[in-house]
The first five atom37 places (N, CA, C, CB, O) and aatype in JSON, in Angstrom:
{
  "aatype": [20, 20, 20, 20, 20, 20, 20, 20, 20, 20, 20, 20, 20, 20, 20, 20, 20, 20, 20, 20, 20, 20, 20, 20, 20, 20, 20, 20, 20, 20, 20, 20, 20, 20, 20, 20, 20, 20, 20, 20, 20, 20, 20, 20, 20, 20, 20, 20, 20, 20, 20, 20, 20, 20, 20, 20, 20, 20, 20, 20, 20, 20, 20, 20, 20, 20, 20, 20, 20, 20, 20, 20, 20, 20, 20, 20, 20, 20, 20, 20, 20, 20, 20, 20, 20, 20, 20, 20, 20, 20, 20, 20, 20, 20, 20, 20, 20, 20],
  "atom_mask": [
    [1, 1, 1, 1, 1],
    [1, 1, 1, 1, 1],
    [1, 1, 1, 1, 1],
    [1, 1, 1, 1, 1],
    [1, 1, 1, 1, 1],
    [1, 1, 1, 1, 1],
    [1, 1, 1, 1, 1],
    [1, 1, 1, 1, 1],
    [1, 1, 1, 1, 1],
    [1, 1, 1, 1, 1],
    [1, 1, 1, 1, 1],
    [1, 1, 1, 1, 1],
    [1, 1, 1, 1, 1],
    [1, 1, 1, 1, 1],
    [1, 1, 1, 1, 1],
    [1, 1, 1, 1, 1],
    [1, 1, 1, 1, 1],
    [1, 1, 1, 1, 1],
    [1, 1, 1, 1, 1],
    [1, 1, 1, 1, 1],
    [1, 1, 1, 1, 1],
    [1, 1, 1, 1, 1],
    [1, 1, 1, 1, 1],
    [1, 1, 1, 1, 1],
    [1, 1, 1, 1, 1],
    [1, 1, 1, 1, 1],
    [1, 1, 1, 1, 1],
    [1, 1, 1, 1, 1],
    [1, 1, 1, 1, 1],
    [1, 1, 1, 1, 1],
    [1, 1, 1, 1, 1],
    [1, 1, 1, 1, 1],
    [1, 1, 1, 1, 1],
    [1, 1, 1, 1, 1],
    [1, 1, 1, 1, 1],
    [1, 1, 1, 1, 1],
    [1, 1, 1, 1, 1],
    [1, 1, 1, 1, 1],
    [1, 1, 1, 1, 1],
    [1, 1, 1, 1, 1],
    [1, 1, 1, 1, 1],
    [1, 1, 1, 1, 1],
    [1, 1, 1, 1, 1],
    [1, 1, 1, 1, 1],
    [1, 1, 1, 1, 1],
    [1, 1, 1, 1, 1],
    [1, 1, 1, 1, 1],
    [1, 1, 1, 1, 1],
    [1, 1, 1, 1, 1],
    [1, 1, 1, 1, 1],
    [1, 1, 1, 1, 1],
    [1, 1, 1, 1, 1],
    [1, 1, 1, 1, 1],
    [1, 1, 1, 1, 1],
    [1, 1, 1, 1, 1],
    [1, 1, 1, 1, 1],
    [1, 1, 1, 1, 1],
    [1, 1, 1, 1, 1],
    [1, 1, 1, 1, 1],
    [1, 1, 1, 1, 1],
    [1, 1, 1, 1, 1],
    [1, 1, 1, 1, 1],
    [1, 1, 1, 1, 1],
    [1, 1, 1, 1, 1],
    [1, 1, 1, 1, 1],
    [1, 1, 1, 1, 1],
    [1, 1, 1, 1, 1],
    [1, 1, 1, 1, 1],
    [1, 1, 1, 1, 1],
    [1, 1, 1, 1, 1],
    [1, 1, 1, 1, 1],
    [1, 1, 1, 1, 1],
    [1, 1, 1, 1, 1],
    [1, 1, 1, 1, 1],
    [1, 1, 1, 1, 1],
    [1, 1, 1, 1, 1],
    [1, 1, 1, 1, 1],
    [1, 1, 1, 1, 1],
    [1, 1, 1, 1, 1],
    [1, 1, 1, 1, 1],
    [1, 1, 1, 1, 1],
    [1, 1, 1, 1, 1],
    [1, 1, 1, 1, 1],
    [1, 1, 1, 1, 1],
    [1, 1, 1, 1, 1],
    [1, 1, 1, 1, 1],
    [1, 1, 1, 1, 1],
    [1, 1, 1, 1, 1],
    [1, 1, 1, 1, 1],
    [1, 1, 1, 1, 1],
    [1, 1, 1, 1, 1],
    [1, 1, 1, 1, 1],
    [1, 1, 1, 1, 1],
    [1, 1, 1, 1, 1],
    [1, 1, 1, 1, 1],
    [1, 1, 1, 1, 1],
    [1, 1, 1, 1, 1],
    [1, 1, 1, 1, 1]
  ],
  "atom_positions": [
    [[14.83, 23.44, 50.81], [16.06, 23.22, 50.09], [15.73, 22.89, 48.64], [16.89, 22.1, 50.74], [14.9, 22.12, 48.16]],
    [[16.48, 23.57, 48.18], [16.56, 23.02, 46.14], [17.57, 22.98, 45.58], [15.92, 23.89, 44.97], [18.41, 23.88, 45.58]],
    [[17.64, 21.84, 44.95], [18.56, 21.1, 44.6], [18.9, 22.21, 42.96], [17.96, 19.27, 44.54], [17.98, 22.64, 42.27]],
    [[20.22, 22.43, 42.7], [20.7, 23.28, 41.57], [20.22, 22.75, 40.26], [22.23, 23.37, 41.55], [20.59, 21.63, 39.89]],
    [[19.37, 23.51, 39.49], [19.25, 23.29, 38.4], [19.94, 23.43, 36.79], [18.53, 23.65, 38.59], [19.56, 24.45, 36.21]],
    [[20.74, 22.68, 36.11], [21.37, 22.61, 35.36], [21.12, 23.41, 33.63], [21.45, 21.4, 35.59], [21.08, 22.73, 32.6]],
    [[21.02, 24.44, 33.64], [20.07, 24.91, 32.09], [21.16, 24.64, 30.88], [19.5, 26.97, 32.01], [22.34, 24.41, 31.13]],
    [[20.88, 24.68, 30.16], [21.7, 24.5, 28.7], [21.18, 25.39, 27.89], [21.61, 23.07, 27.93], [20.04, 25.76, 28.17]],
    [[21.72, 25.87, 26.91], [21.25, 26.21, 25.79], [21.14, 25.67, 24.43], [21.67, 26.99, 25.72], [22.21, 25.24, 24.02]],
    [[20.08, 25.55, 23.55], [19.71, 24.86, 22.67], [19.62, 25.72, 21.37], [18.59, 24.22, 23.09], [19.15, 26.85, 21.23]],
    [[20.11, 24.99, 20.59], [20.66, 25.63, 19.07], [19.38, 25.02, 18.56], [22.39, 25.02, 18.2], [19.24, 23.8, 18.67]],
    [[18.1, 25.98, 17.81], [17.23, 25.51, 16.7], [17.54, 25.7, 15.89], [16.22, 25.74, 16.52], [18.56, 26.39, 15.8]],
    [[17.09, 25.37, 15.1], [17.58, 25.48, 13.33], [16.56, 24.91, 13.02], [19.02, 24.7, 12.59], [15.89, 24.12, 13.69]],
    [[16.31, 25.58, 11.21], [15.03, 25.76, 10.35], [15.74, 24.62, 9.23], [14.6, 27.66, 9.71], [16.85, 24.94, 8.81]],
    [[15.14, 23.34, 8.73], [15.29, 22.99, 8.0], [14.64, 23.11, 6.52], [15.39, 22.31, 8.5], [13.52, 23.03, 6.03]],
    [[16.14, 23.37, 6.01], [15.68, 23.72, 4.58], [14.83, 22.76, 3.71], [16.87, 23.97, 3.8], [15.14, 21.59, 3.48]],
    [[13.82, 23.35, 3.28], [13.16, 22.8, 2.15], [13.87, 21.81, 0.89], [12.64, 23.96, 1.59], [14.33, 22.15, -0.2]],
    [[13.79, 20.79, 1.39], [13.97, 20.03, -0.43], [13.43, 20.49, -1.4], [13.46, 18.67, -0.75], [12.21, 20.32, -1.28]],
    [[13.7, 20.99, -2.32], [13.45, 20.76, -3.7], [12.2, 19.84, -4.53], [14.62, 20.24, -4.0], [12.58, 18.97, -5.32]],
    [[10.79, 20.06, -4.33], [9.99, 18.58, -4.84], [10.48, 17.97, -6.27], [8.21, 18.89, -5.07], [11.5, 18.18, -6.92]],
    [[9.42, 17.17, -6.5], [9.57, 16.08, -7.75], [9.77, 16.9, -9.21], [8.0, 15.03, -7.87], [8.93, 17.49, -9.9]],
    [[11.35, 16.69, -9.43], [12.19, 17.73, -10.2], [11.96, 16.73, -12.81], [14.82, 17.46, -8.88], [12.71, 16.15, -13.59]],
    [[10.99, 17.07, -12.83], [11.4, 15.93, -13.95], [11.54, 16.31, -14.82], [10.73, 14.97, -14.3], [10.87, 17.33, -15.01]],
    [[12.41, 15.88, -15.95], [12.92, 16.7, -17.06], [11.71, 16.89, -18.15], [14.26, 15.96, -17.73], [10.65, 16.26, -18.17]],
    [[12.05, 17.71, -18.84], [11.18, 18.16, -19.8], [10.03, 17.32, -20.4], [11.93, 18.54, -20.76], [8.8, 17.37, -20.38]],
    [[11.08, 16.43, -20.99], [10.26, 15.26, -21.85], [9.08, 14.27, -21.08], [11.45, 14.18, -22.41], [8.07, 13.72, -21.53]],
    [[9.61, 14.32, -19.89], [9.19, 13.37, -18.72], [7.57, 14.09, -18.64], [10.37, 13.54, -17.01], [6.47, 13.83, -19.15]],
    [[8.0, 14.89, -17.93], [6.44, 15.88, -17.89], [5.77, 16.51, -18.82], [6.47, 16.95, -17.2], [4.79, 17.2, -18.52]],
    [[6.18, 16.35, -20.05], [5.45, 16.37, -21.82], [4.2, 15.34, -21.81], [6.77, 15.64, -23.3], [3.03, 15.53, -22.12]],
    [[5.11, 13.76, -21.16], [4.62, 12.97, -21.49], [3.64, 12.75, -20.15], [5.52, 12.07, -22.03], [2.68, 12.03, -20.4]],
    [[3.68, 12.99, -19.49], [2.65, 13.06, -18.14], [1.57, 13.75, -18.4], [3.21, 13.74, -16.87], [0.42, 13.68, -17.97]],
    [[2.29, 14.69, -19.45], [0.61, 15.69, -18.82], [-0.22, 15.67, -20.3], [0.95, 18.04, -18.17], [-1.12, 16.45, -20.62]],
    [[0.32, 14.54, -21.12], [-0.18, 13.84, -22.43], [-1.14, 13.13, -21.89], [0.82, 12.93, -23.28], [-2.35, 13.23, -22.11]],
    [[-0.32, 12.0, -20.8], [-0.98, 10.33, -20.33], [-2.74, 11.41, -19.28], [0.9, 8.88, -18.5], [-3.9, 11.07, -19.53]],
    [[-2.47, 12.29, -18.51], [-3.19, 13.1, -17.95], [-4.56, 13.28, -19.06], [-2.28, 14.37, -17.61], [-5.63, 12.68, -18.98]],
    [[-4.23, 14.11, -19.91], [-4.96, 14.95, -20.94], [-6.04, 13.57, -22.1], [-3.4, 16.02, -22.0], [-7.19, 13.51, -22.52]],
    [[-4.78, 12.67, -22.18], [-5.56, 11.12, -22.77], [-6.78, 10.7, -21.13], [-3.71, 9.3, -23.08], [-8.0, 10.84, -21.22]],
    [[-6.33, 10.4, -20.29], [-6.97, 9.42, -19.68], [-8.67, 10.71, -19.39], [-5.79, 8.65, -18.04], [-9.84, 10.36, -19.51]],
    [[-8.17, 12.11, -19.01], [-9.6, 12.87, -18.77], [-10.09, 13.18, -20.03], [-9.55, 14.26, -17.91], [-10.95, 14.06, -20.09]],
    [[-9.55, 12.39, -21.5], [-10.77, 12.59, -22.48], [-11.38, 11.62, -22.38], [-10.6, 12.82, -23.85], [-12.57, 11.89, -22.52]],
    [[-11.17, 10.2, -22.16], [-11.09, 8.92, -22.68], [-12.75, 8.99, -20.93], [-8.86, 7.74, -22.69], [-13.94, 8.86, -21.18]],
    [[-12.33, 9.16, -19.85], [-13.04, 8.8, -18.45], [-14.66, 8.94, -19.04], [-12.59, 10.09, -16.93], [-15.06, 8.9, -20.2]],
    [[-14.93, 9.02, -18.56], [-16.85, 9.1, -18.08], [-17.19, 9.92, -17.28], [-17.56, 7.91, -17.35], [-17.58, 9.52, -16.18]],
    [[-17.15, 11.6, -17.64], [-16.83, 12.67, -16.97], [-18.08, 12.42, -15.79], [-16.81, 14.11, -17.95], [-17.91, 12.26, -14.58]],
    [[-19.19, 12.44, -16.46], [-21.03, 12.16, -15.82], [-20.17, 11.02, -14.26], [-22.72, 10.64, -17.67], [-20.31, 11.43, -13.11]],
    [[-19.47, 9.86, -14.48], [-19.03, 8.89, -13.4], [-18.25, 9.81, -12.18], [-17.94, 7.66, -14.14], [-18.56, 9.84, -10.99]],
    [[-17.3, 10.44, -12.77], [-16.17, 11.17, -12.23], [-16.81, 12.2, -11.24], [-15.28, 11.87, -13.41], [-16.29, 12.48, -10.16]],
    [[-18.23, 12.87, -11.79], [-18.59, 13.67, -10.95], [-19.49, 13.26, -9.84], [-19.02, 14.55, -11.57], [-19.72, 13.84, -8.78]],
    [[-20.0, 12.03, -10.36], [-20.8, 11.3, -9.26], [-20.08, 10.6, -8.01], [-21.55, 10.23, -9.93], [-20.6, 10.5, -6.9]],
    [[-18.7, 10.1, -8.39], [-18.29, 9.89, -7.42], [-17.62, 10.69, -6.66], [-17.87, 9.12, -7.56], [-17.71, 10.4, -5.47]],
    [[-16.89, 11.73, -6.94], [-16.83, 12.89, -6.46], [-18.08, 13.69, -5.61], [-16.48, 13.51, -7.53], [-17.81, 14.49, -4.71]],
    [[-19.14, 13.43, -5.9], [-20.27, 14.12, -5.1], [-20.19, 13.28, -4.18], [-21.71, 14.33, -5.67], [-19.71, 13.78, -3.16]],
    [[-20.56, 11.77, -4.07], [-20.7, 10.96, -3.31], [-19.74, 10.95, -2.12], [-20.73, 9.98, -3.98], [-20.15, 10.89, -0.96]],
    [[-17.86, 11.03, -2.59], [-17.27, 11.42, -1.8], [-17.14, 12.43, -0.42], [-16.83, 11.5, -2.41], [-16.68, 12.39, 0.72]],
    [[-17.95, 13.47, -1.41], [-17.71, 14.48, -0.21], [-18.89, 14.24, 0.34], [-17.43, 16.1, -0.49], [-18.72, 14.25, 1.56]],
    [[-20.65, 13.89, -0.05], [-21.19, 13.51, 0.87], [-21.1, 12.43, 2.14], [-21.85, 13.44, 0.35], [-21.8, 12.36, 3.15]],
    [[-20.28, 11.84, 1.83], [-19.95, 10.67, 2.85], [-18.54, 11.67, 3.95], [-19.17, 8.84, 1.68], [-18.23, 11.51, 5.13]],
    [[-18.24, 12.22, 3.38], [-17.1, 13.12, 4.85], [-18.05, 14.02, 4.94], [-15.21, 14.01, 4.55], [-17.69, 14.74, 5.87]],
    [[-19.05, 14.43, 4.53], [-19.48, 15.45, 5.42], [-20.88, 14.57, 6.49], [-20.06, 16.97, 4.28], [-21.92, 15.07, 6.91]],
    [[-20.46, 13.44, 6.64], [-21.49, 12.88, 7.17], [-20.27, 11.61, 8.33], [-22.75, 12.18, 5.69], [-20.58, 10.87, 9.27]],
    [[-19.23, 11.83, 7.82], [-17.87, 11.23, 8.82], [-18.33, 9.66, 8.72], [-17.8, 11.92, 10.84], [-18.49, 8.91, 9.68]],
    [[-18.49, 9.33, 7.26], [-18.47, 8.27, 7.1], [-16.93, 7.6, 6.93], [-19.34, 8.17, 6.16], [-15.88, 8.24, 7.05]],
    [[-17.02, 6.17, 6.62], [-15.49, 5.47, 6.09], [-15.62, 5.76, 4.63], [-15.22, 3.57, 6.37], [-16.44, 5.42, 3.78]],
    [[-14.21, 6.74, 4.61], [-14.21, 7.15, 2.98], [-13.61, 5.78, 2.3], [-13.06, 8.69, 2.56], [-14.1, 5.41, 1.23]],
    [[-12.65, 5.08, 2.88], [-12.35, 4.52, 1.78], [-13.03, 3.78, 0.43], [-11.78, 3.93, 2.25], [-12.49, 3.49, -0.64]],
    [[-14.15, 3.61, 0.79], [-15.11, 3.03, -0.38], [-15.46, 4.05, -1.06], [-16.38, 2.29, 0.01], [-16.09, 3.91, -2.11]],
    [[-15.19, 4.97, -0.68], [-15.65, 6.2, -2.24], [-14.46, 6.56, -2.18], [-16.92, 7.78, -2.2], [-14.79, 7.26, -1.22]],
    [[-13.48, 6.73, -2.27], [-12.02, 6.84, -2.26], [-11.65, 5.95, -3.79], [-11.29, 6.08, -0.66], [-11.24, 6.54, -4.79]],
    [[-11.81, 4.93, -3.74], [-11.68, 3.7, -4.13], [-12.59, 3.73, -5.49], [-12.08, 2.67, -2.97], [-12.19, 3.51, -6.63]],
    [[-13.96, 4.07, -5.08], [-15.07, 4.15, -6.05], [-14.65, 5.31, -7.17], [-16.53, 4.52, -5.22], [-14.69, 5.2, -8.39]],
    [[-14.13, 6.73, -6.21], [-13.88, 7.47, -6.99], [-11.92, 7.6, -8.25], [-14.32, 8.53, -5.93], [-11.35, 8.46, -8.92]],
    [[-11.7, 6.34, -7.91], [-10.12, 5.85, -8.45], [-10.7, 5.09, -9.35], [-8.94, 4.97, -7.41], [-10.12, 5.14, -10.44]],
    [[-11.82, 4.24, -9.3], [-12.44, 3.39, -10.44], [-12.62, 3.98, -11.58], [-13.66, 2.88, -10.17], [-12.26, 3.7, -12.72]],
    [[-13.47, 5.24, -10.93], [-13.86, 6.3, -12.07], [-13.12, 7.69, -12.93], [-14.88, 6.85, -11.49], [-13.53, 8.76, -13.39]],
    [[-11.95, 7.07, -12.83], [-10.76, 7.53, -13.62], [-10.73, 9.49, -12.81], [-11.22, 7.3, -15.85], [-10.38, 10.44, -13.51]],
    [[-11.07, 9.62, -11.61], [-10.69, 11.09, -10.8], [-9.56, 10.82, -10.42], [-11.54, 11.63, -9.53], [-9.29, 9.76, -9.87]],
    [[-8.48, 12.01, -10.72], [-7.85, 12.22, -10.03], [-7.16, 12.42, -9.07], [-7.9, 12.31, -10.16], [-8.01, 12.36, -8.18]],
    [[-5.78, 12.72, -8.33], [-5.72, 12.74, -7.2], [-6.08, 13.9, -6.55], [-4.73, 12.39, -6.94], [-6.56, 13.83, -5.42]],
    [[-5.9, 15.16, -7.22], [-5.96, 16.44, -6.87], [-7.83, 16.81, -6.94], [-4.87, 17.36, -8.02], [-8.42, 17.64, -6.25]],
    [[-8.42, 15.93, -7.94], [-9.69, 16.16, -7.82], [-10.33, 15.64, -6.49], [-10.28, 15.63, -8.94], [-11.16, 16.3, -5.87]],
    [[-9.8, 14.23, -6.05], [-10.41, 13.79, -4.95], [-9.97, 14.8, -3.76], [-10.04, 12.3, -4.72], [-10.82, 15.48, -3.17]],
    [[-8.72, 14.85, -3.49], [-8.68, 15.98, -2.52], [-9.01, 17.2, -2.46], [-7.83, 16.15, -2.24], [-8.7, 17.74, -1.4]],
    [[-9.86, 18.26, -3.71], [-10.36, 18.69, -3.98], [-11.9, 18.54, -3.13], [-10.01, 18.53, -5.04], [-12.54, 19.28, -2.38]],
    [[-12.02, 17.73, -3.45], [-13.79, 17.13, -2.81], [-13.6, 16.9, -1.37], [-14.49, 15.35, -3.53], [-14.51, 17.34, -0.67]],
    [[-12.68, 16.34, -0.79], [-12.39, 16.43, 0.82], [-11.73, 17.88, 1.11], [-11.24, 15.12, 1.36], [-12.04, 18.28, 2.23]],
    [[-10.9, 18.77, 0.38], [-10.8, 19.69, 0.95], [-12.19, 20.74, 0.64], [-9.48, 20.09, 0.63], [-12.06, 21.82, 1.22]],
    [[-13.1, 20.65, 0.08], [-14.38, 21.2, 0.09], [-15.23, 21.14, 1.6], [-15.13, 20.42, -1.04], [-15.57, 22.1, 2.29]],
    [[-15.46, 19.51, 1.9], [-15.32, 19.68, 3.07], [-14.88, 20.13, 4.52], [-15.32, 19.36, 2.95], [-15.42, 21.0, 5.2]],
    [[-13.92, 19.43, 4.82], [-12.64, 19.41, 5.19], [-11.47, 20.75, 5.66], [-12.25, 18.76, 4.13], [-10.71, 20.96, 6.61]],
    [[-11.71, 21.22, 4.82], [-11.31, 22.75, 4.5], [-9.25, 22.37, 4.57], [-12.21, 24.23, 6.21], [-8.78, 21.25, 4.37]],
    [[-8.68, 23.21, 4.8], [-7.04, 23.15, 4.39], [-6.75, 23.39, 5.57], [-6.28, 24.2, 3.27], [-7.26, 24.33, 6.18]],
    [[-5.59, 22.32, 6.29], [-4.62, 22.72, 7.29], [-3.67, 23.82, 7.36], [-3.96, 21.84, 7.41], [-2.79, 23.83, 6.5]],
    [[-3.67, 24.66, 8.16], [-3.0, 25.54, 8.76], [-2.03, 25.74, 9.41], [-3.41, 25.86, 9.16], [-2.28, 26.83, 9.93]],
    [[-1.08, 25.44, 9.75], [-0.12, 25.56, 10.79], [-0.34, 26.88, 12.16], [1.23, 25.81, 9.88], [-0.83, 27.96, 11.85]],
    [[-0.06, 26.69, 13.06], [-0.39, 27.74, 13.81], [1.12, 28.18, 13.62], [-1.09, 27.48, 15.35], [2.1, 27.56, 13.19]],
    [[0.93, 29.68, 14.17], [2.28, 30.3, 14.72], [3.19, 29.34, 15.81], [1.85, 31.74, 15.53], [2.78, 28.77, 16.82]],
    [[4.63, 29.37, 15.23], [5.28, 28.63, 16.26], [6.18, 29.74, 16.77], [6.06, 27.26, 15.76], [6.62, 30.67, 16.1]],
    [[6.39, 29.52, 18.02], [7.34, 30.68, 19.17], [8.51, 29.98, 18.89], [6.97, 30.78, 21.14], [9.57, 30.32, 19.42]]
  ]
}
């Protein structure tokens, strides 16, 4: 004996993309001024050392946060540090979804 099974149907839906970090002109003049000042002003020779150091420590599955940290001291970026872990690391993928 089996007991009746009840099915439904289910409505998916794709949610739309927001819009990212939208800033007016002047705003991002002056960002990519404060940017352009702070990577003349850094200790490029520091920046790359900790950056090396970084990715040697994930490719060895150490605790990054101390070169994380080390490499924020040394005036790198955000896109540079993830740069150096995605060297490692390599870029997420999404698989195919059904």
């Amino acid at each position: 004996f089996r007991a009746p099974v009840l099915l439904r149907r289910v409505r998916v839906t794709v949610l739309q993309r927001r819009a990212g970090l939208v800033l007016a002109e002047e705003q991002e003049r002056r960002q990519v001024e404060r940017l352009e000042s702070v990577r003349e002003e850094r200790d490029d020779e520091a920046v790359e050392a900790a950056l090396a150091a970084l990715g040697e420590a994930a490719a060895r599955e150490e605790n990054l946060m101390p070169y994380i940290v080390d490499a924020v001291k040394a005036c790198a970026t955000t896109g540079e540090i993830c740069d150096a872990l995605r060297d490692v690391f390599g870029e997420y993928q999404p698989g195919a979804a059904l």
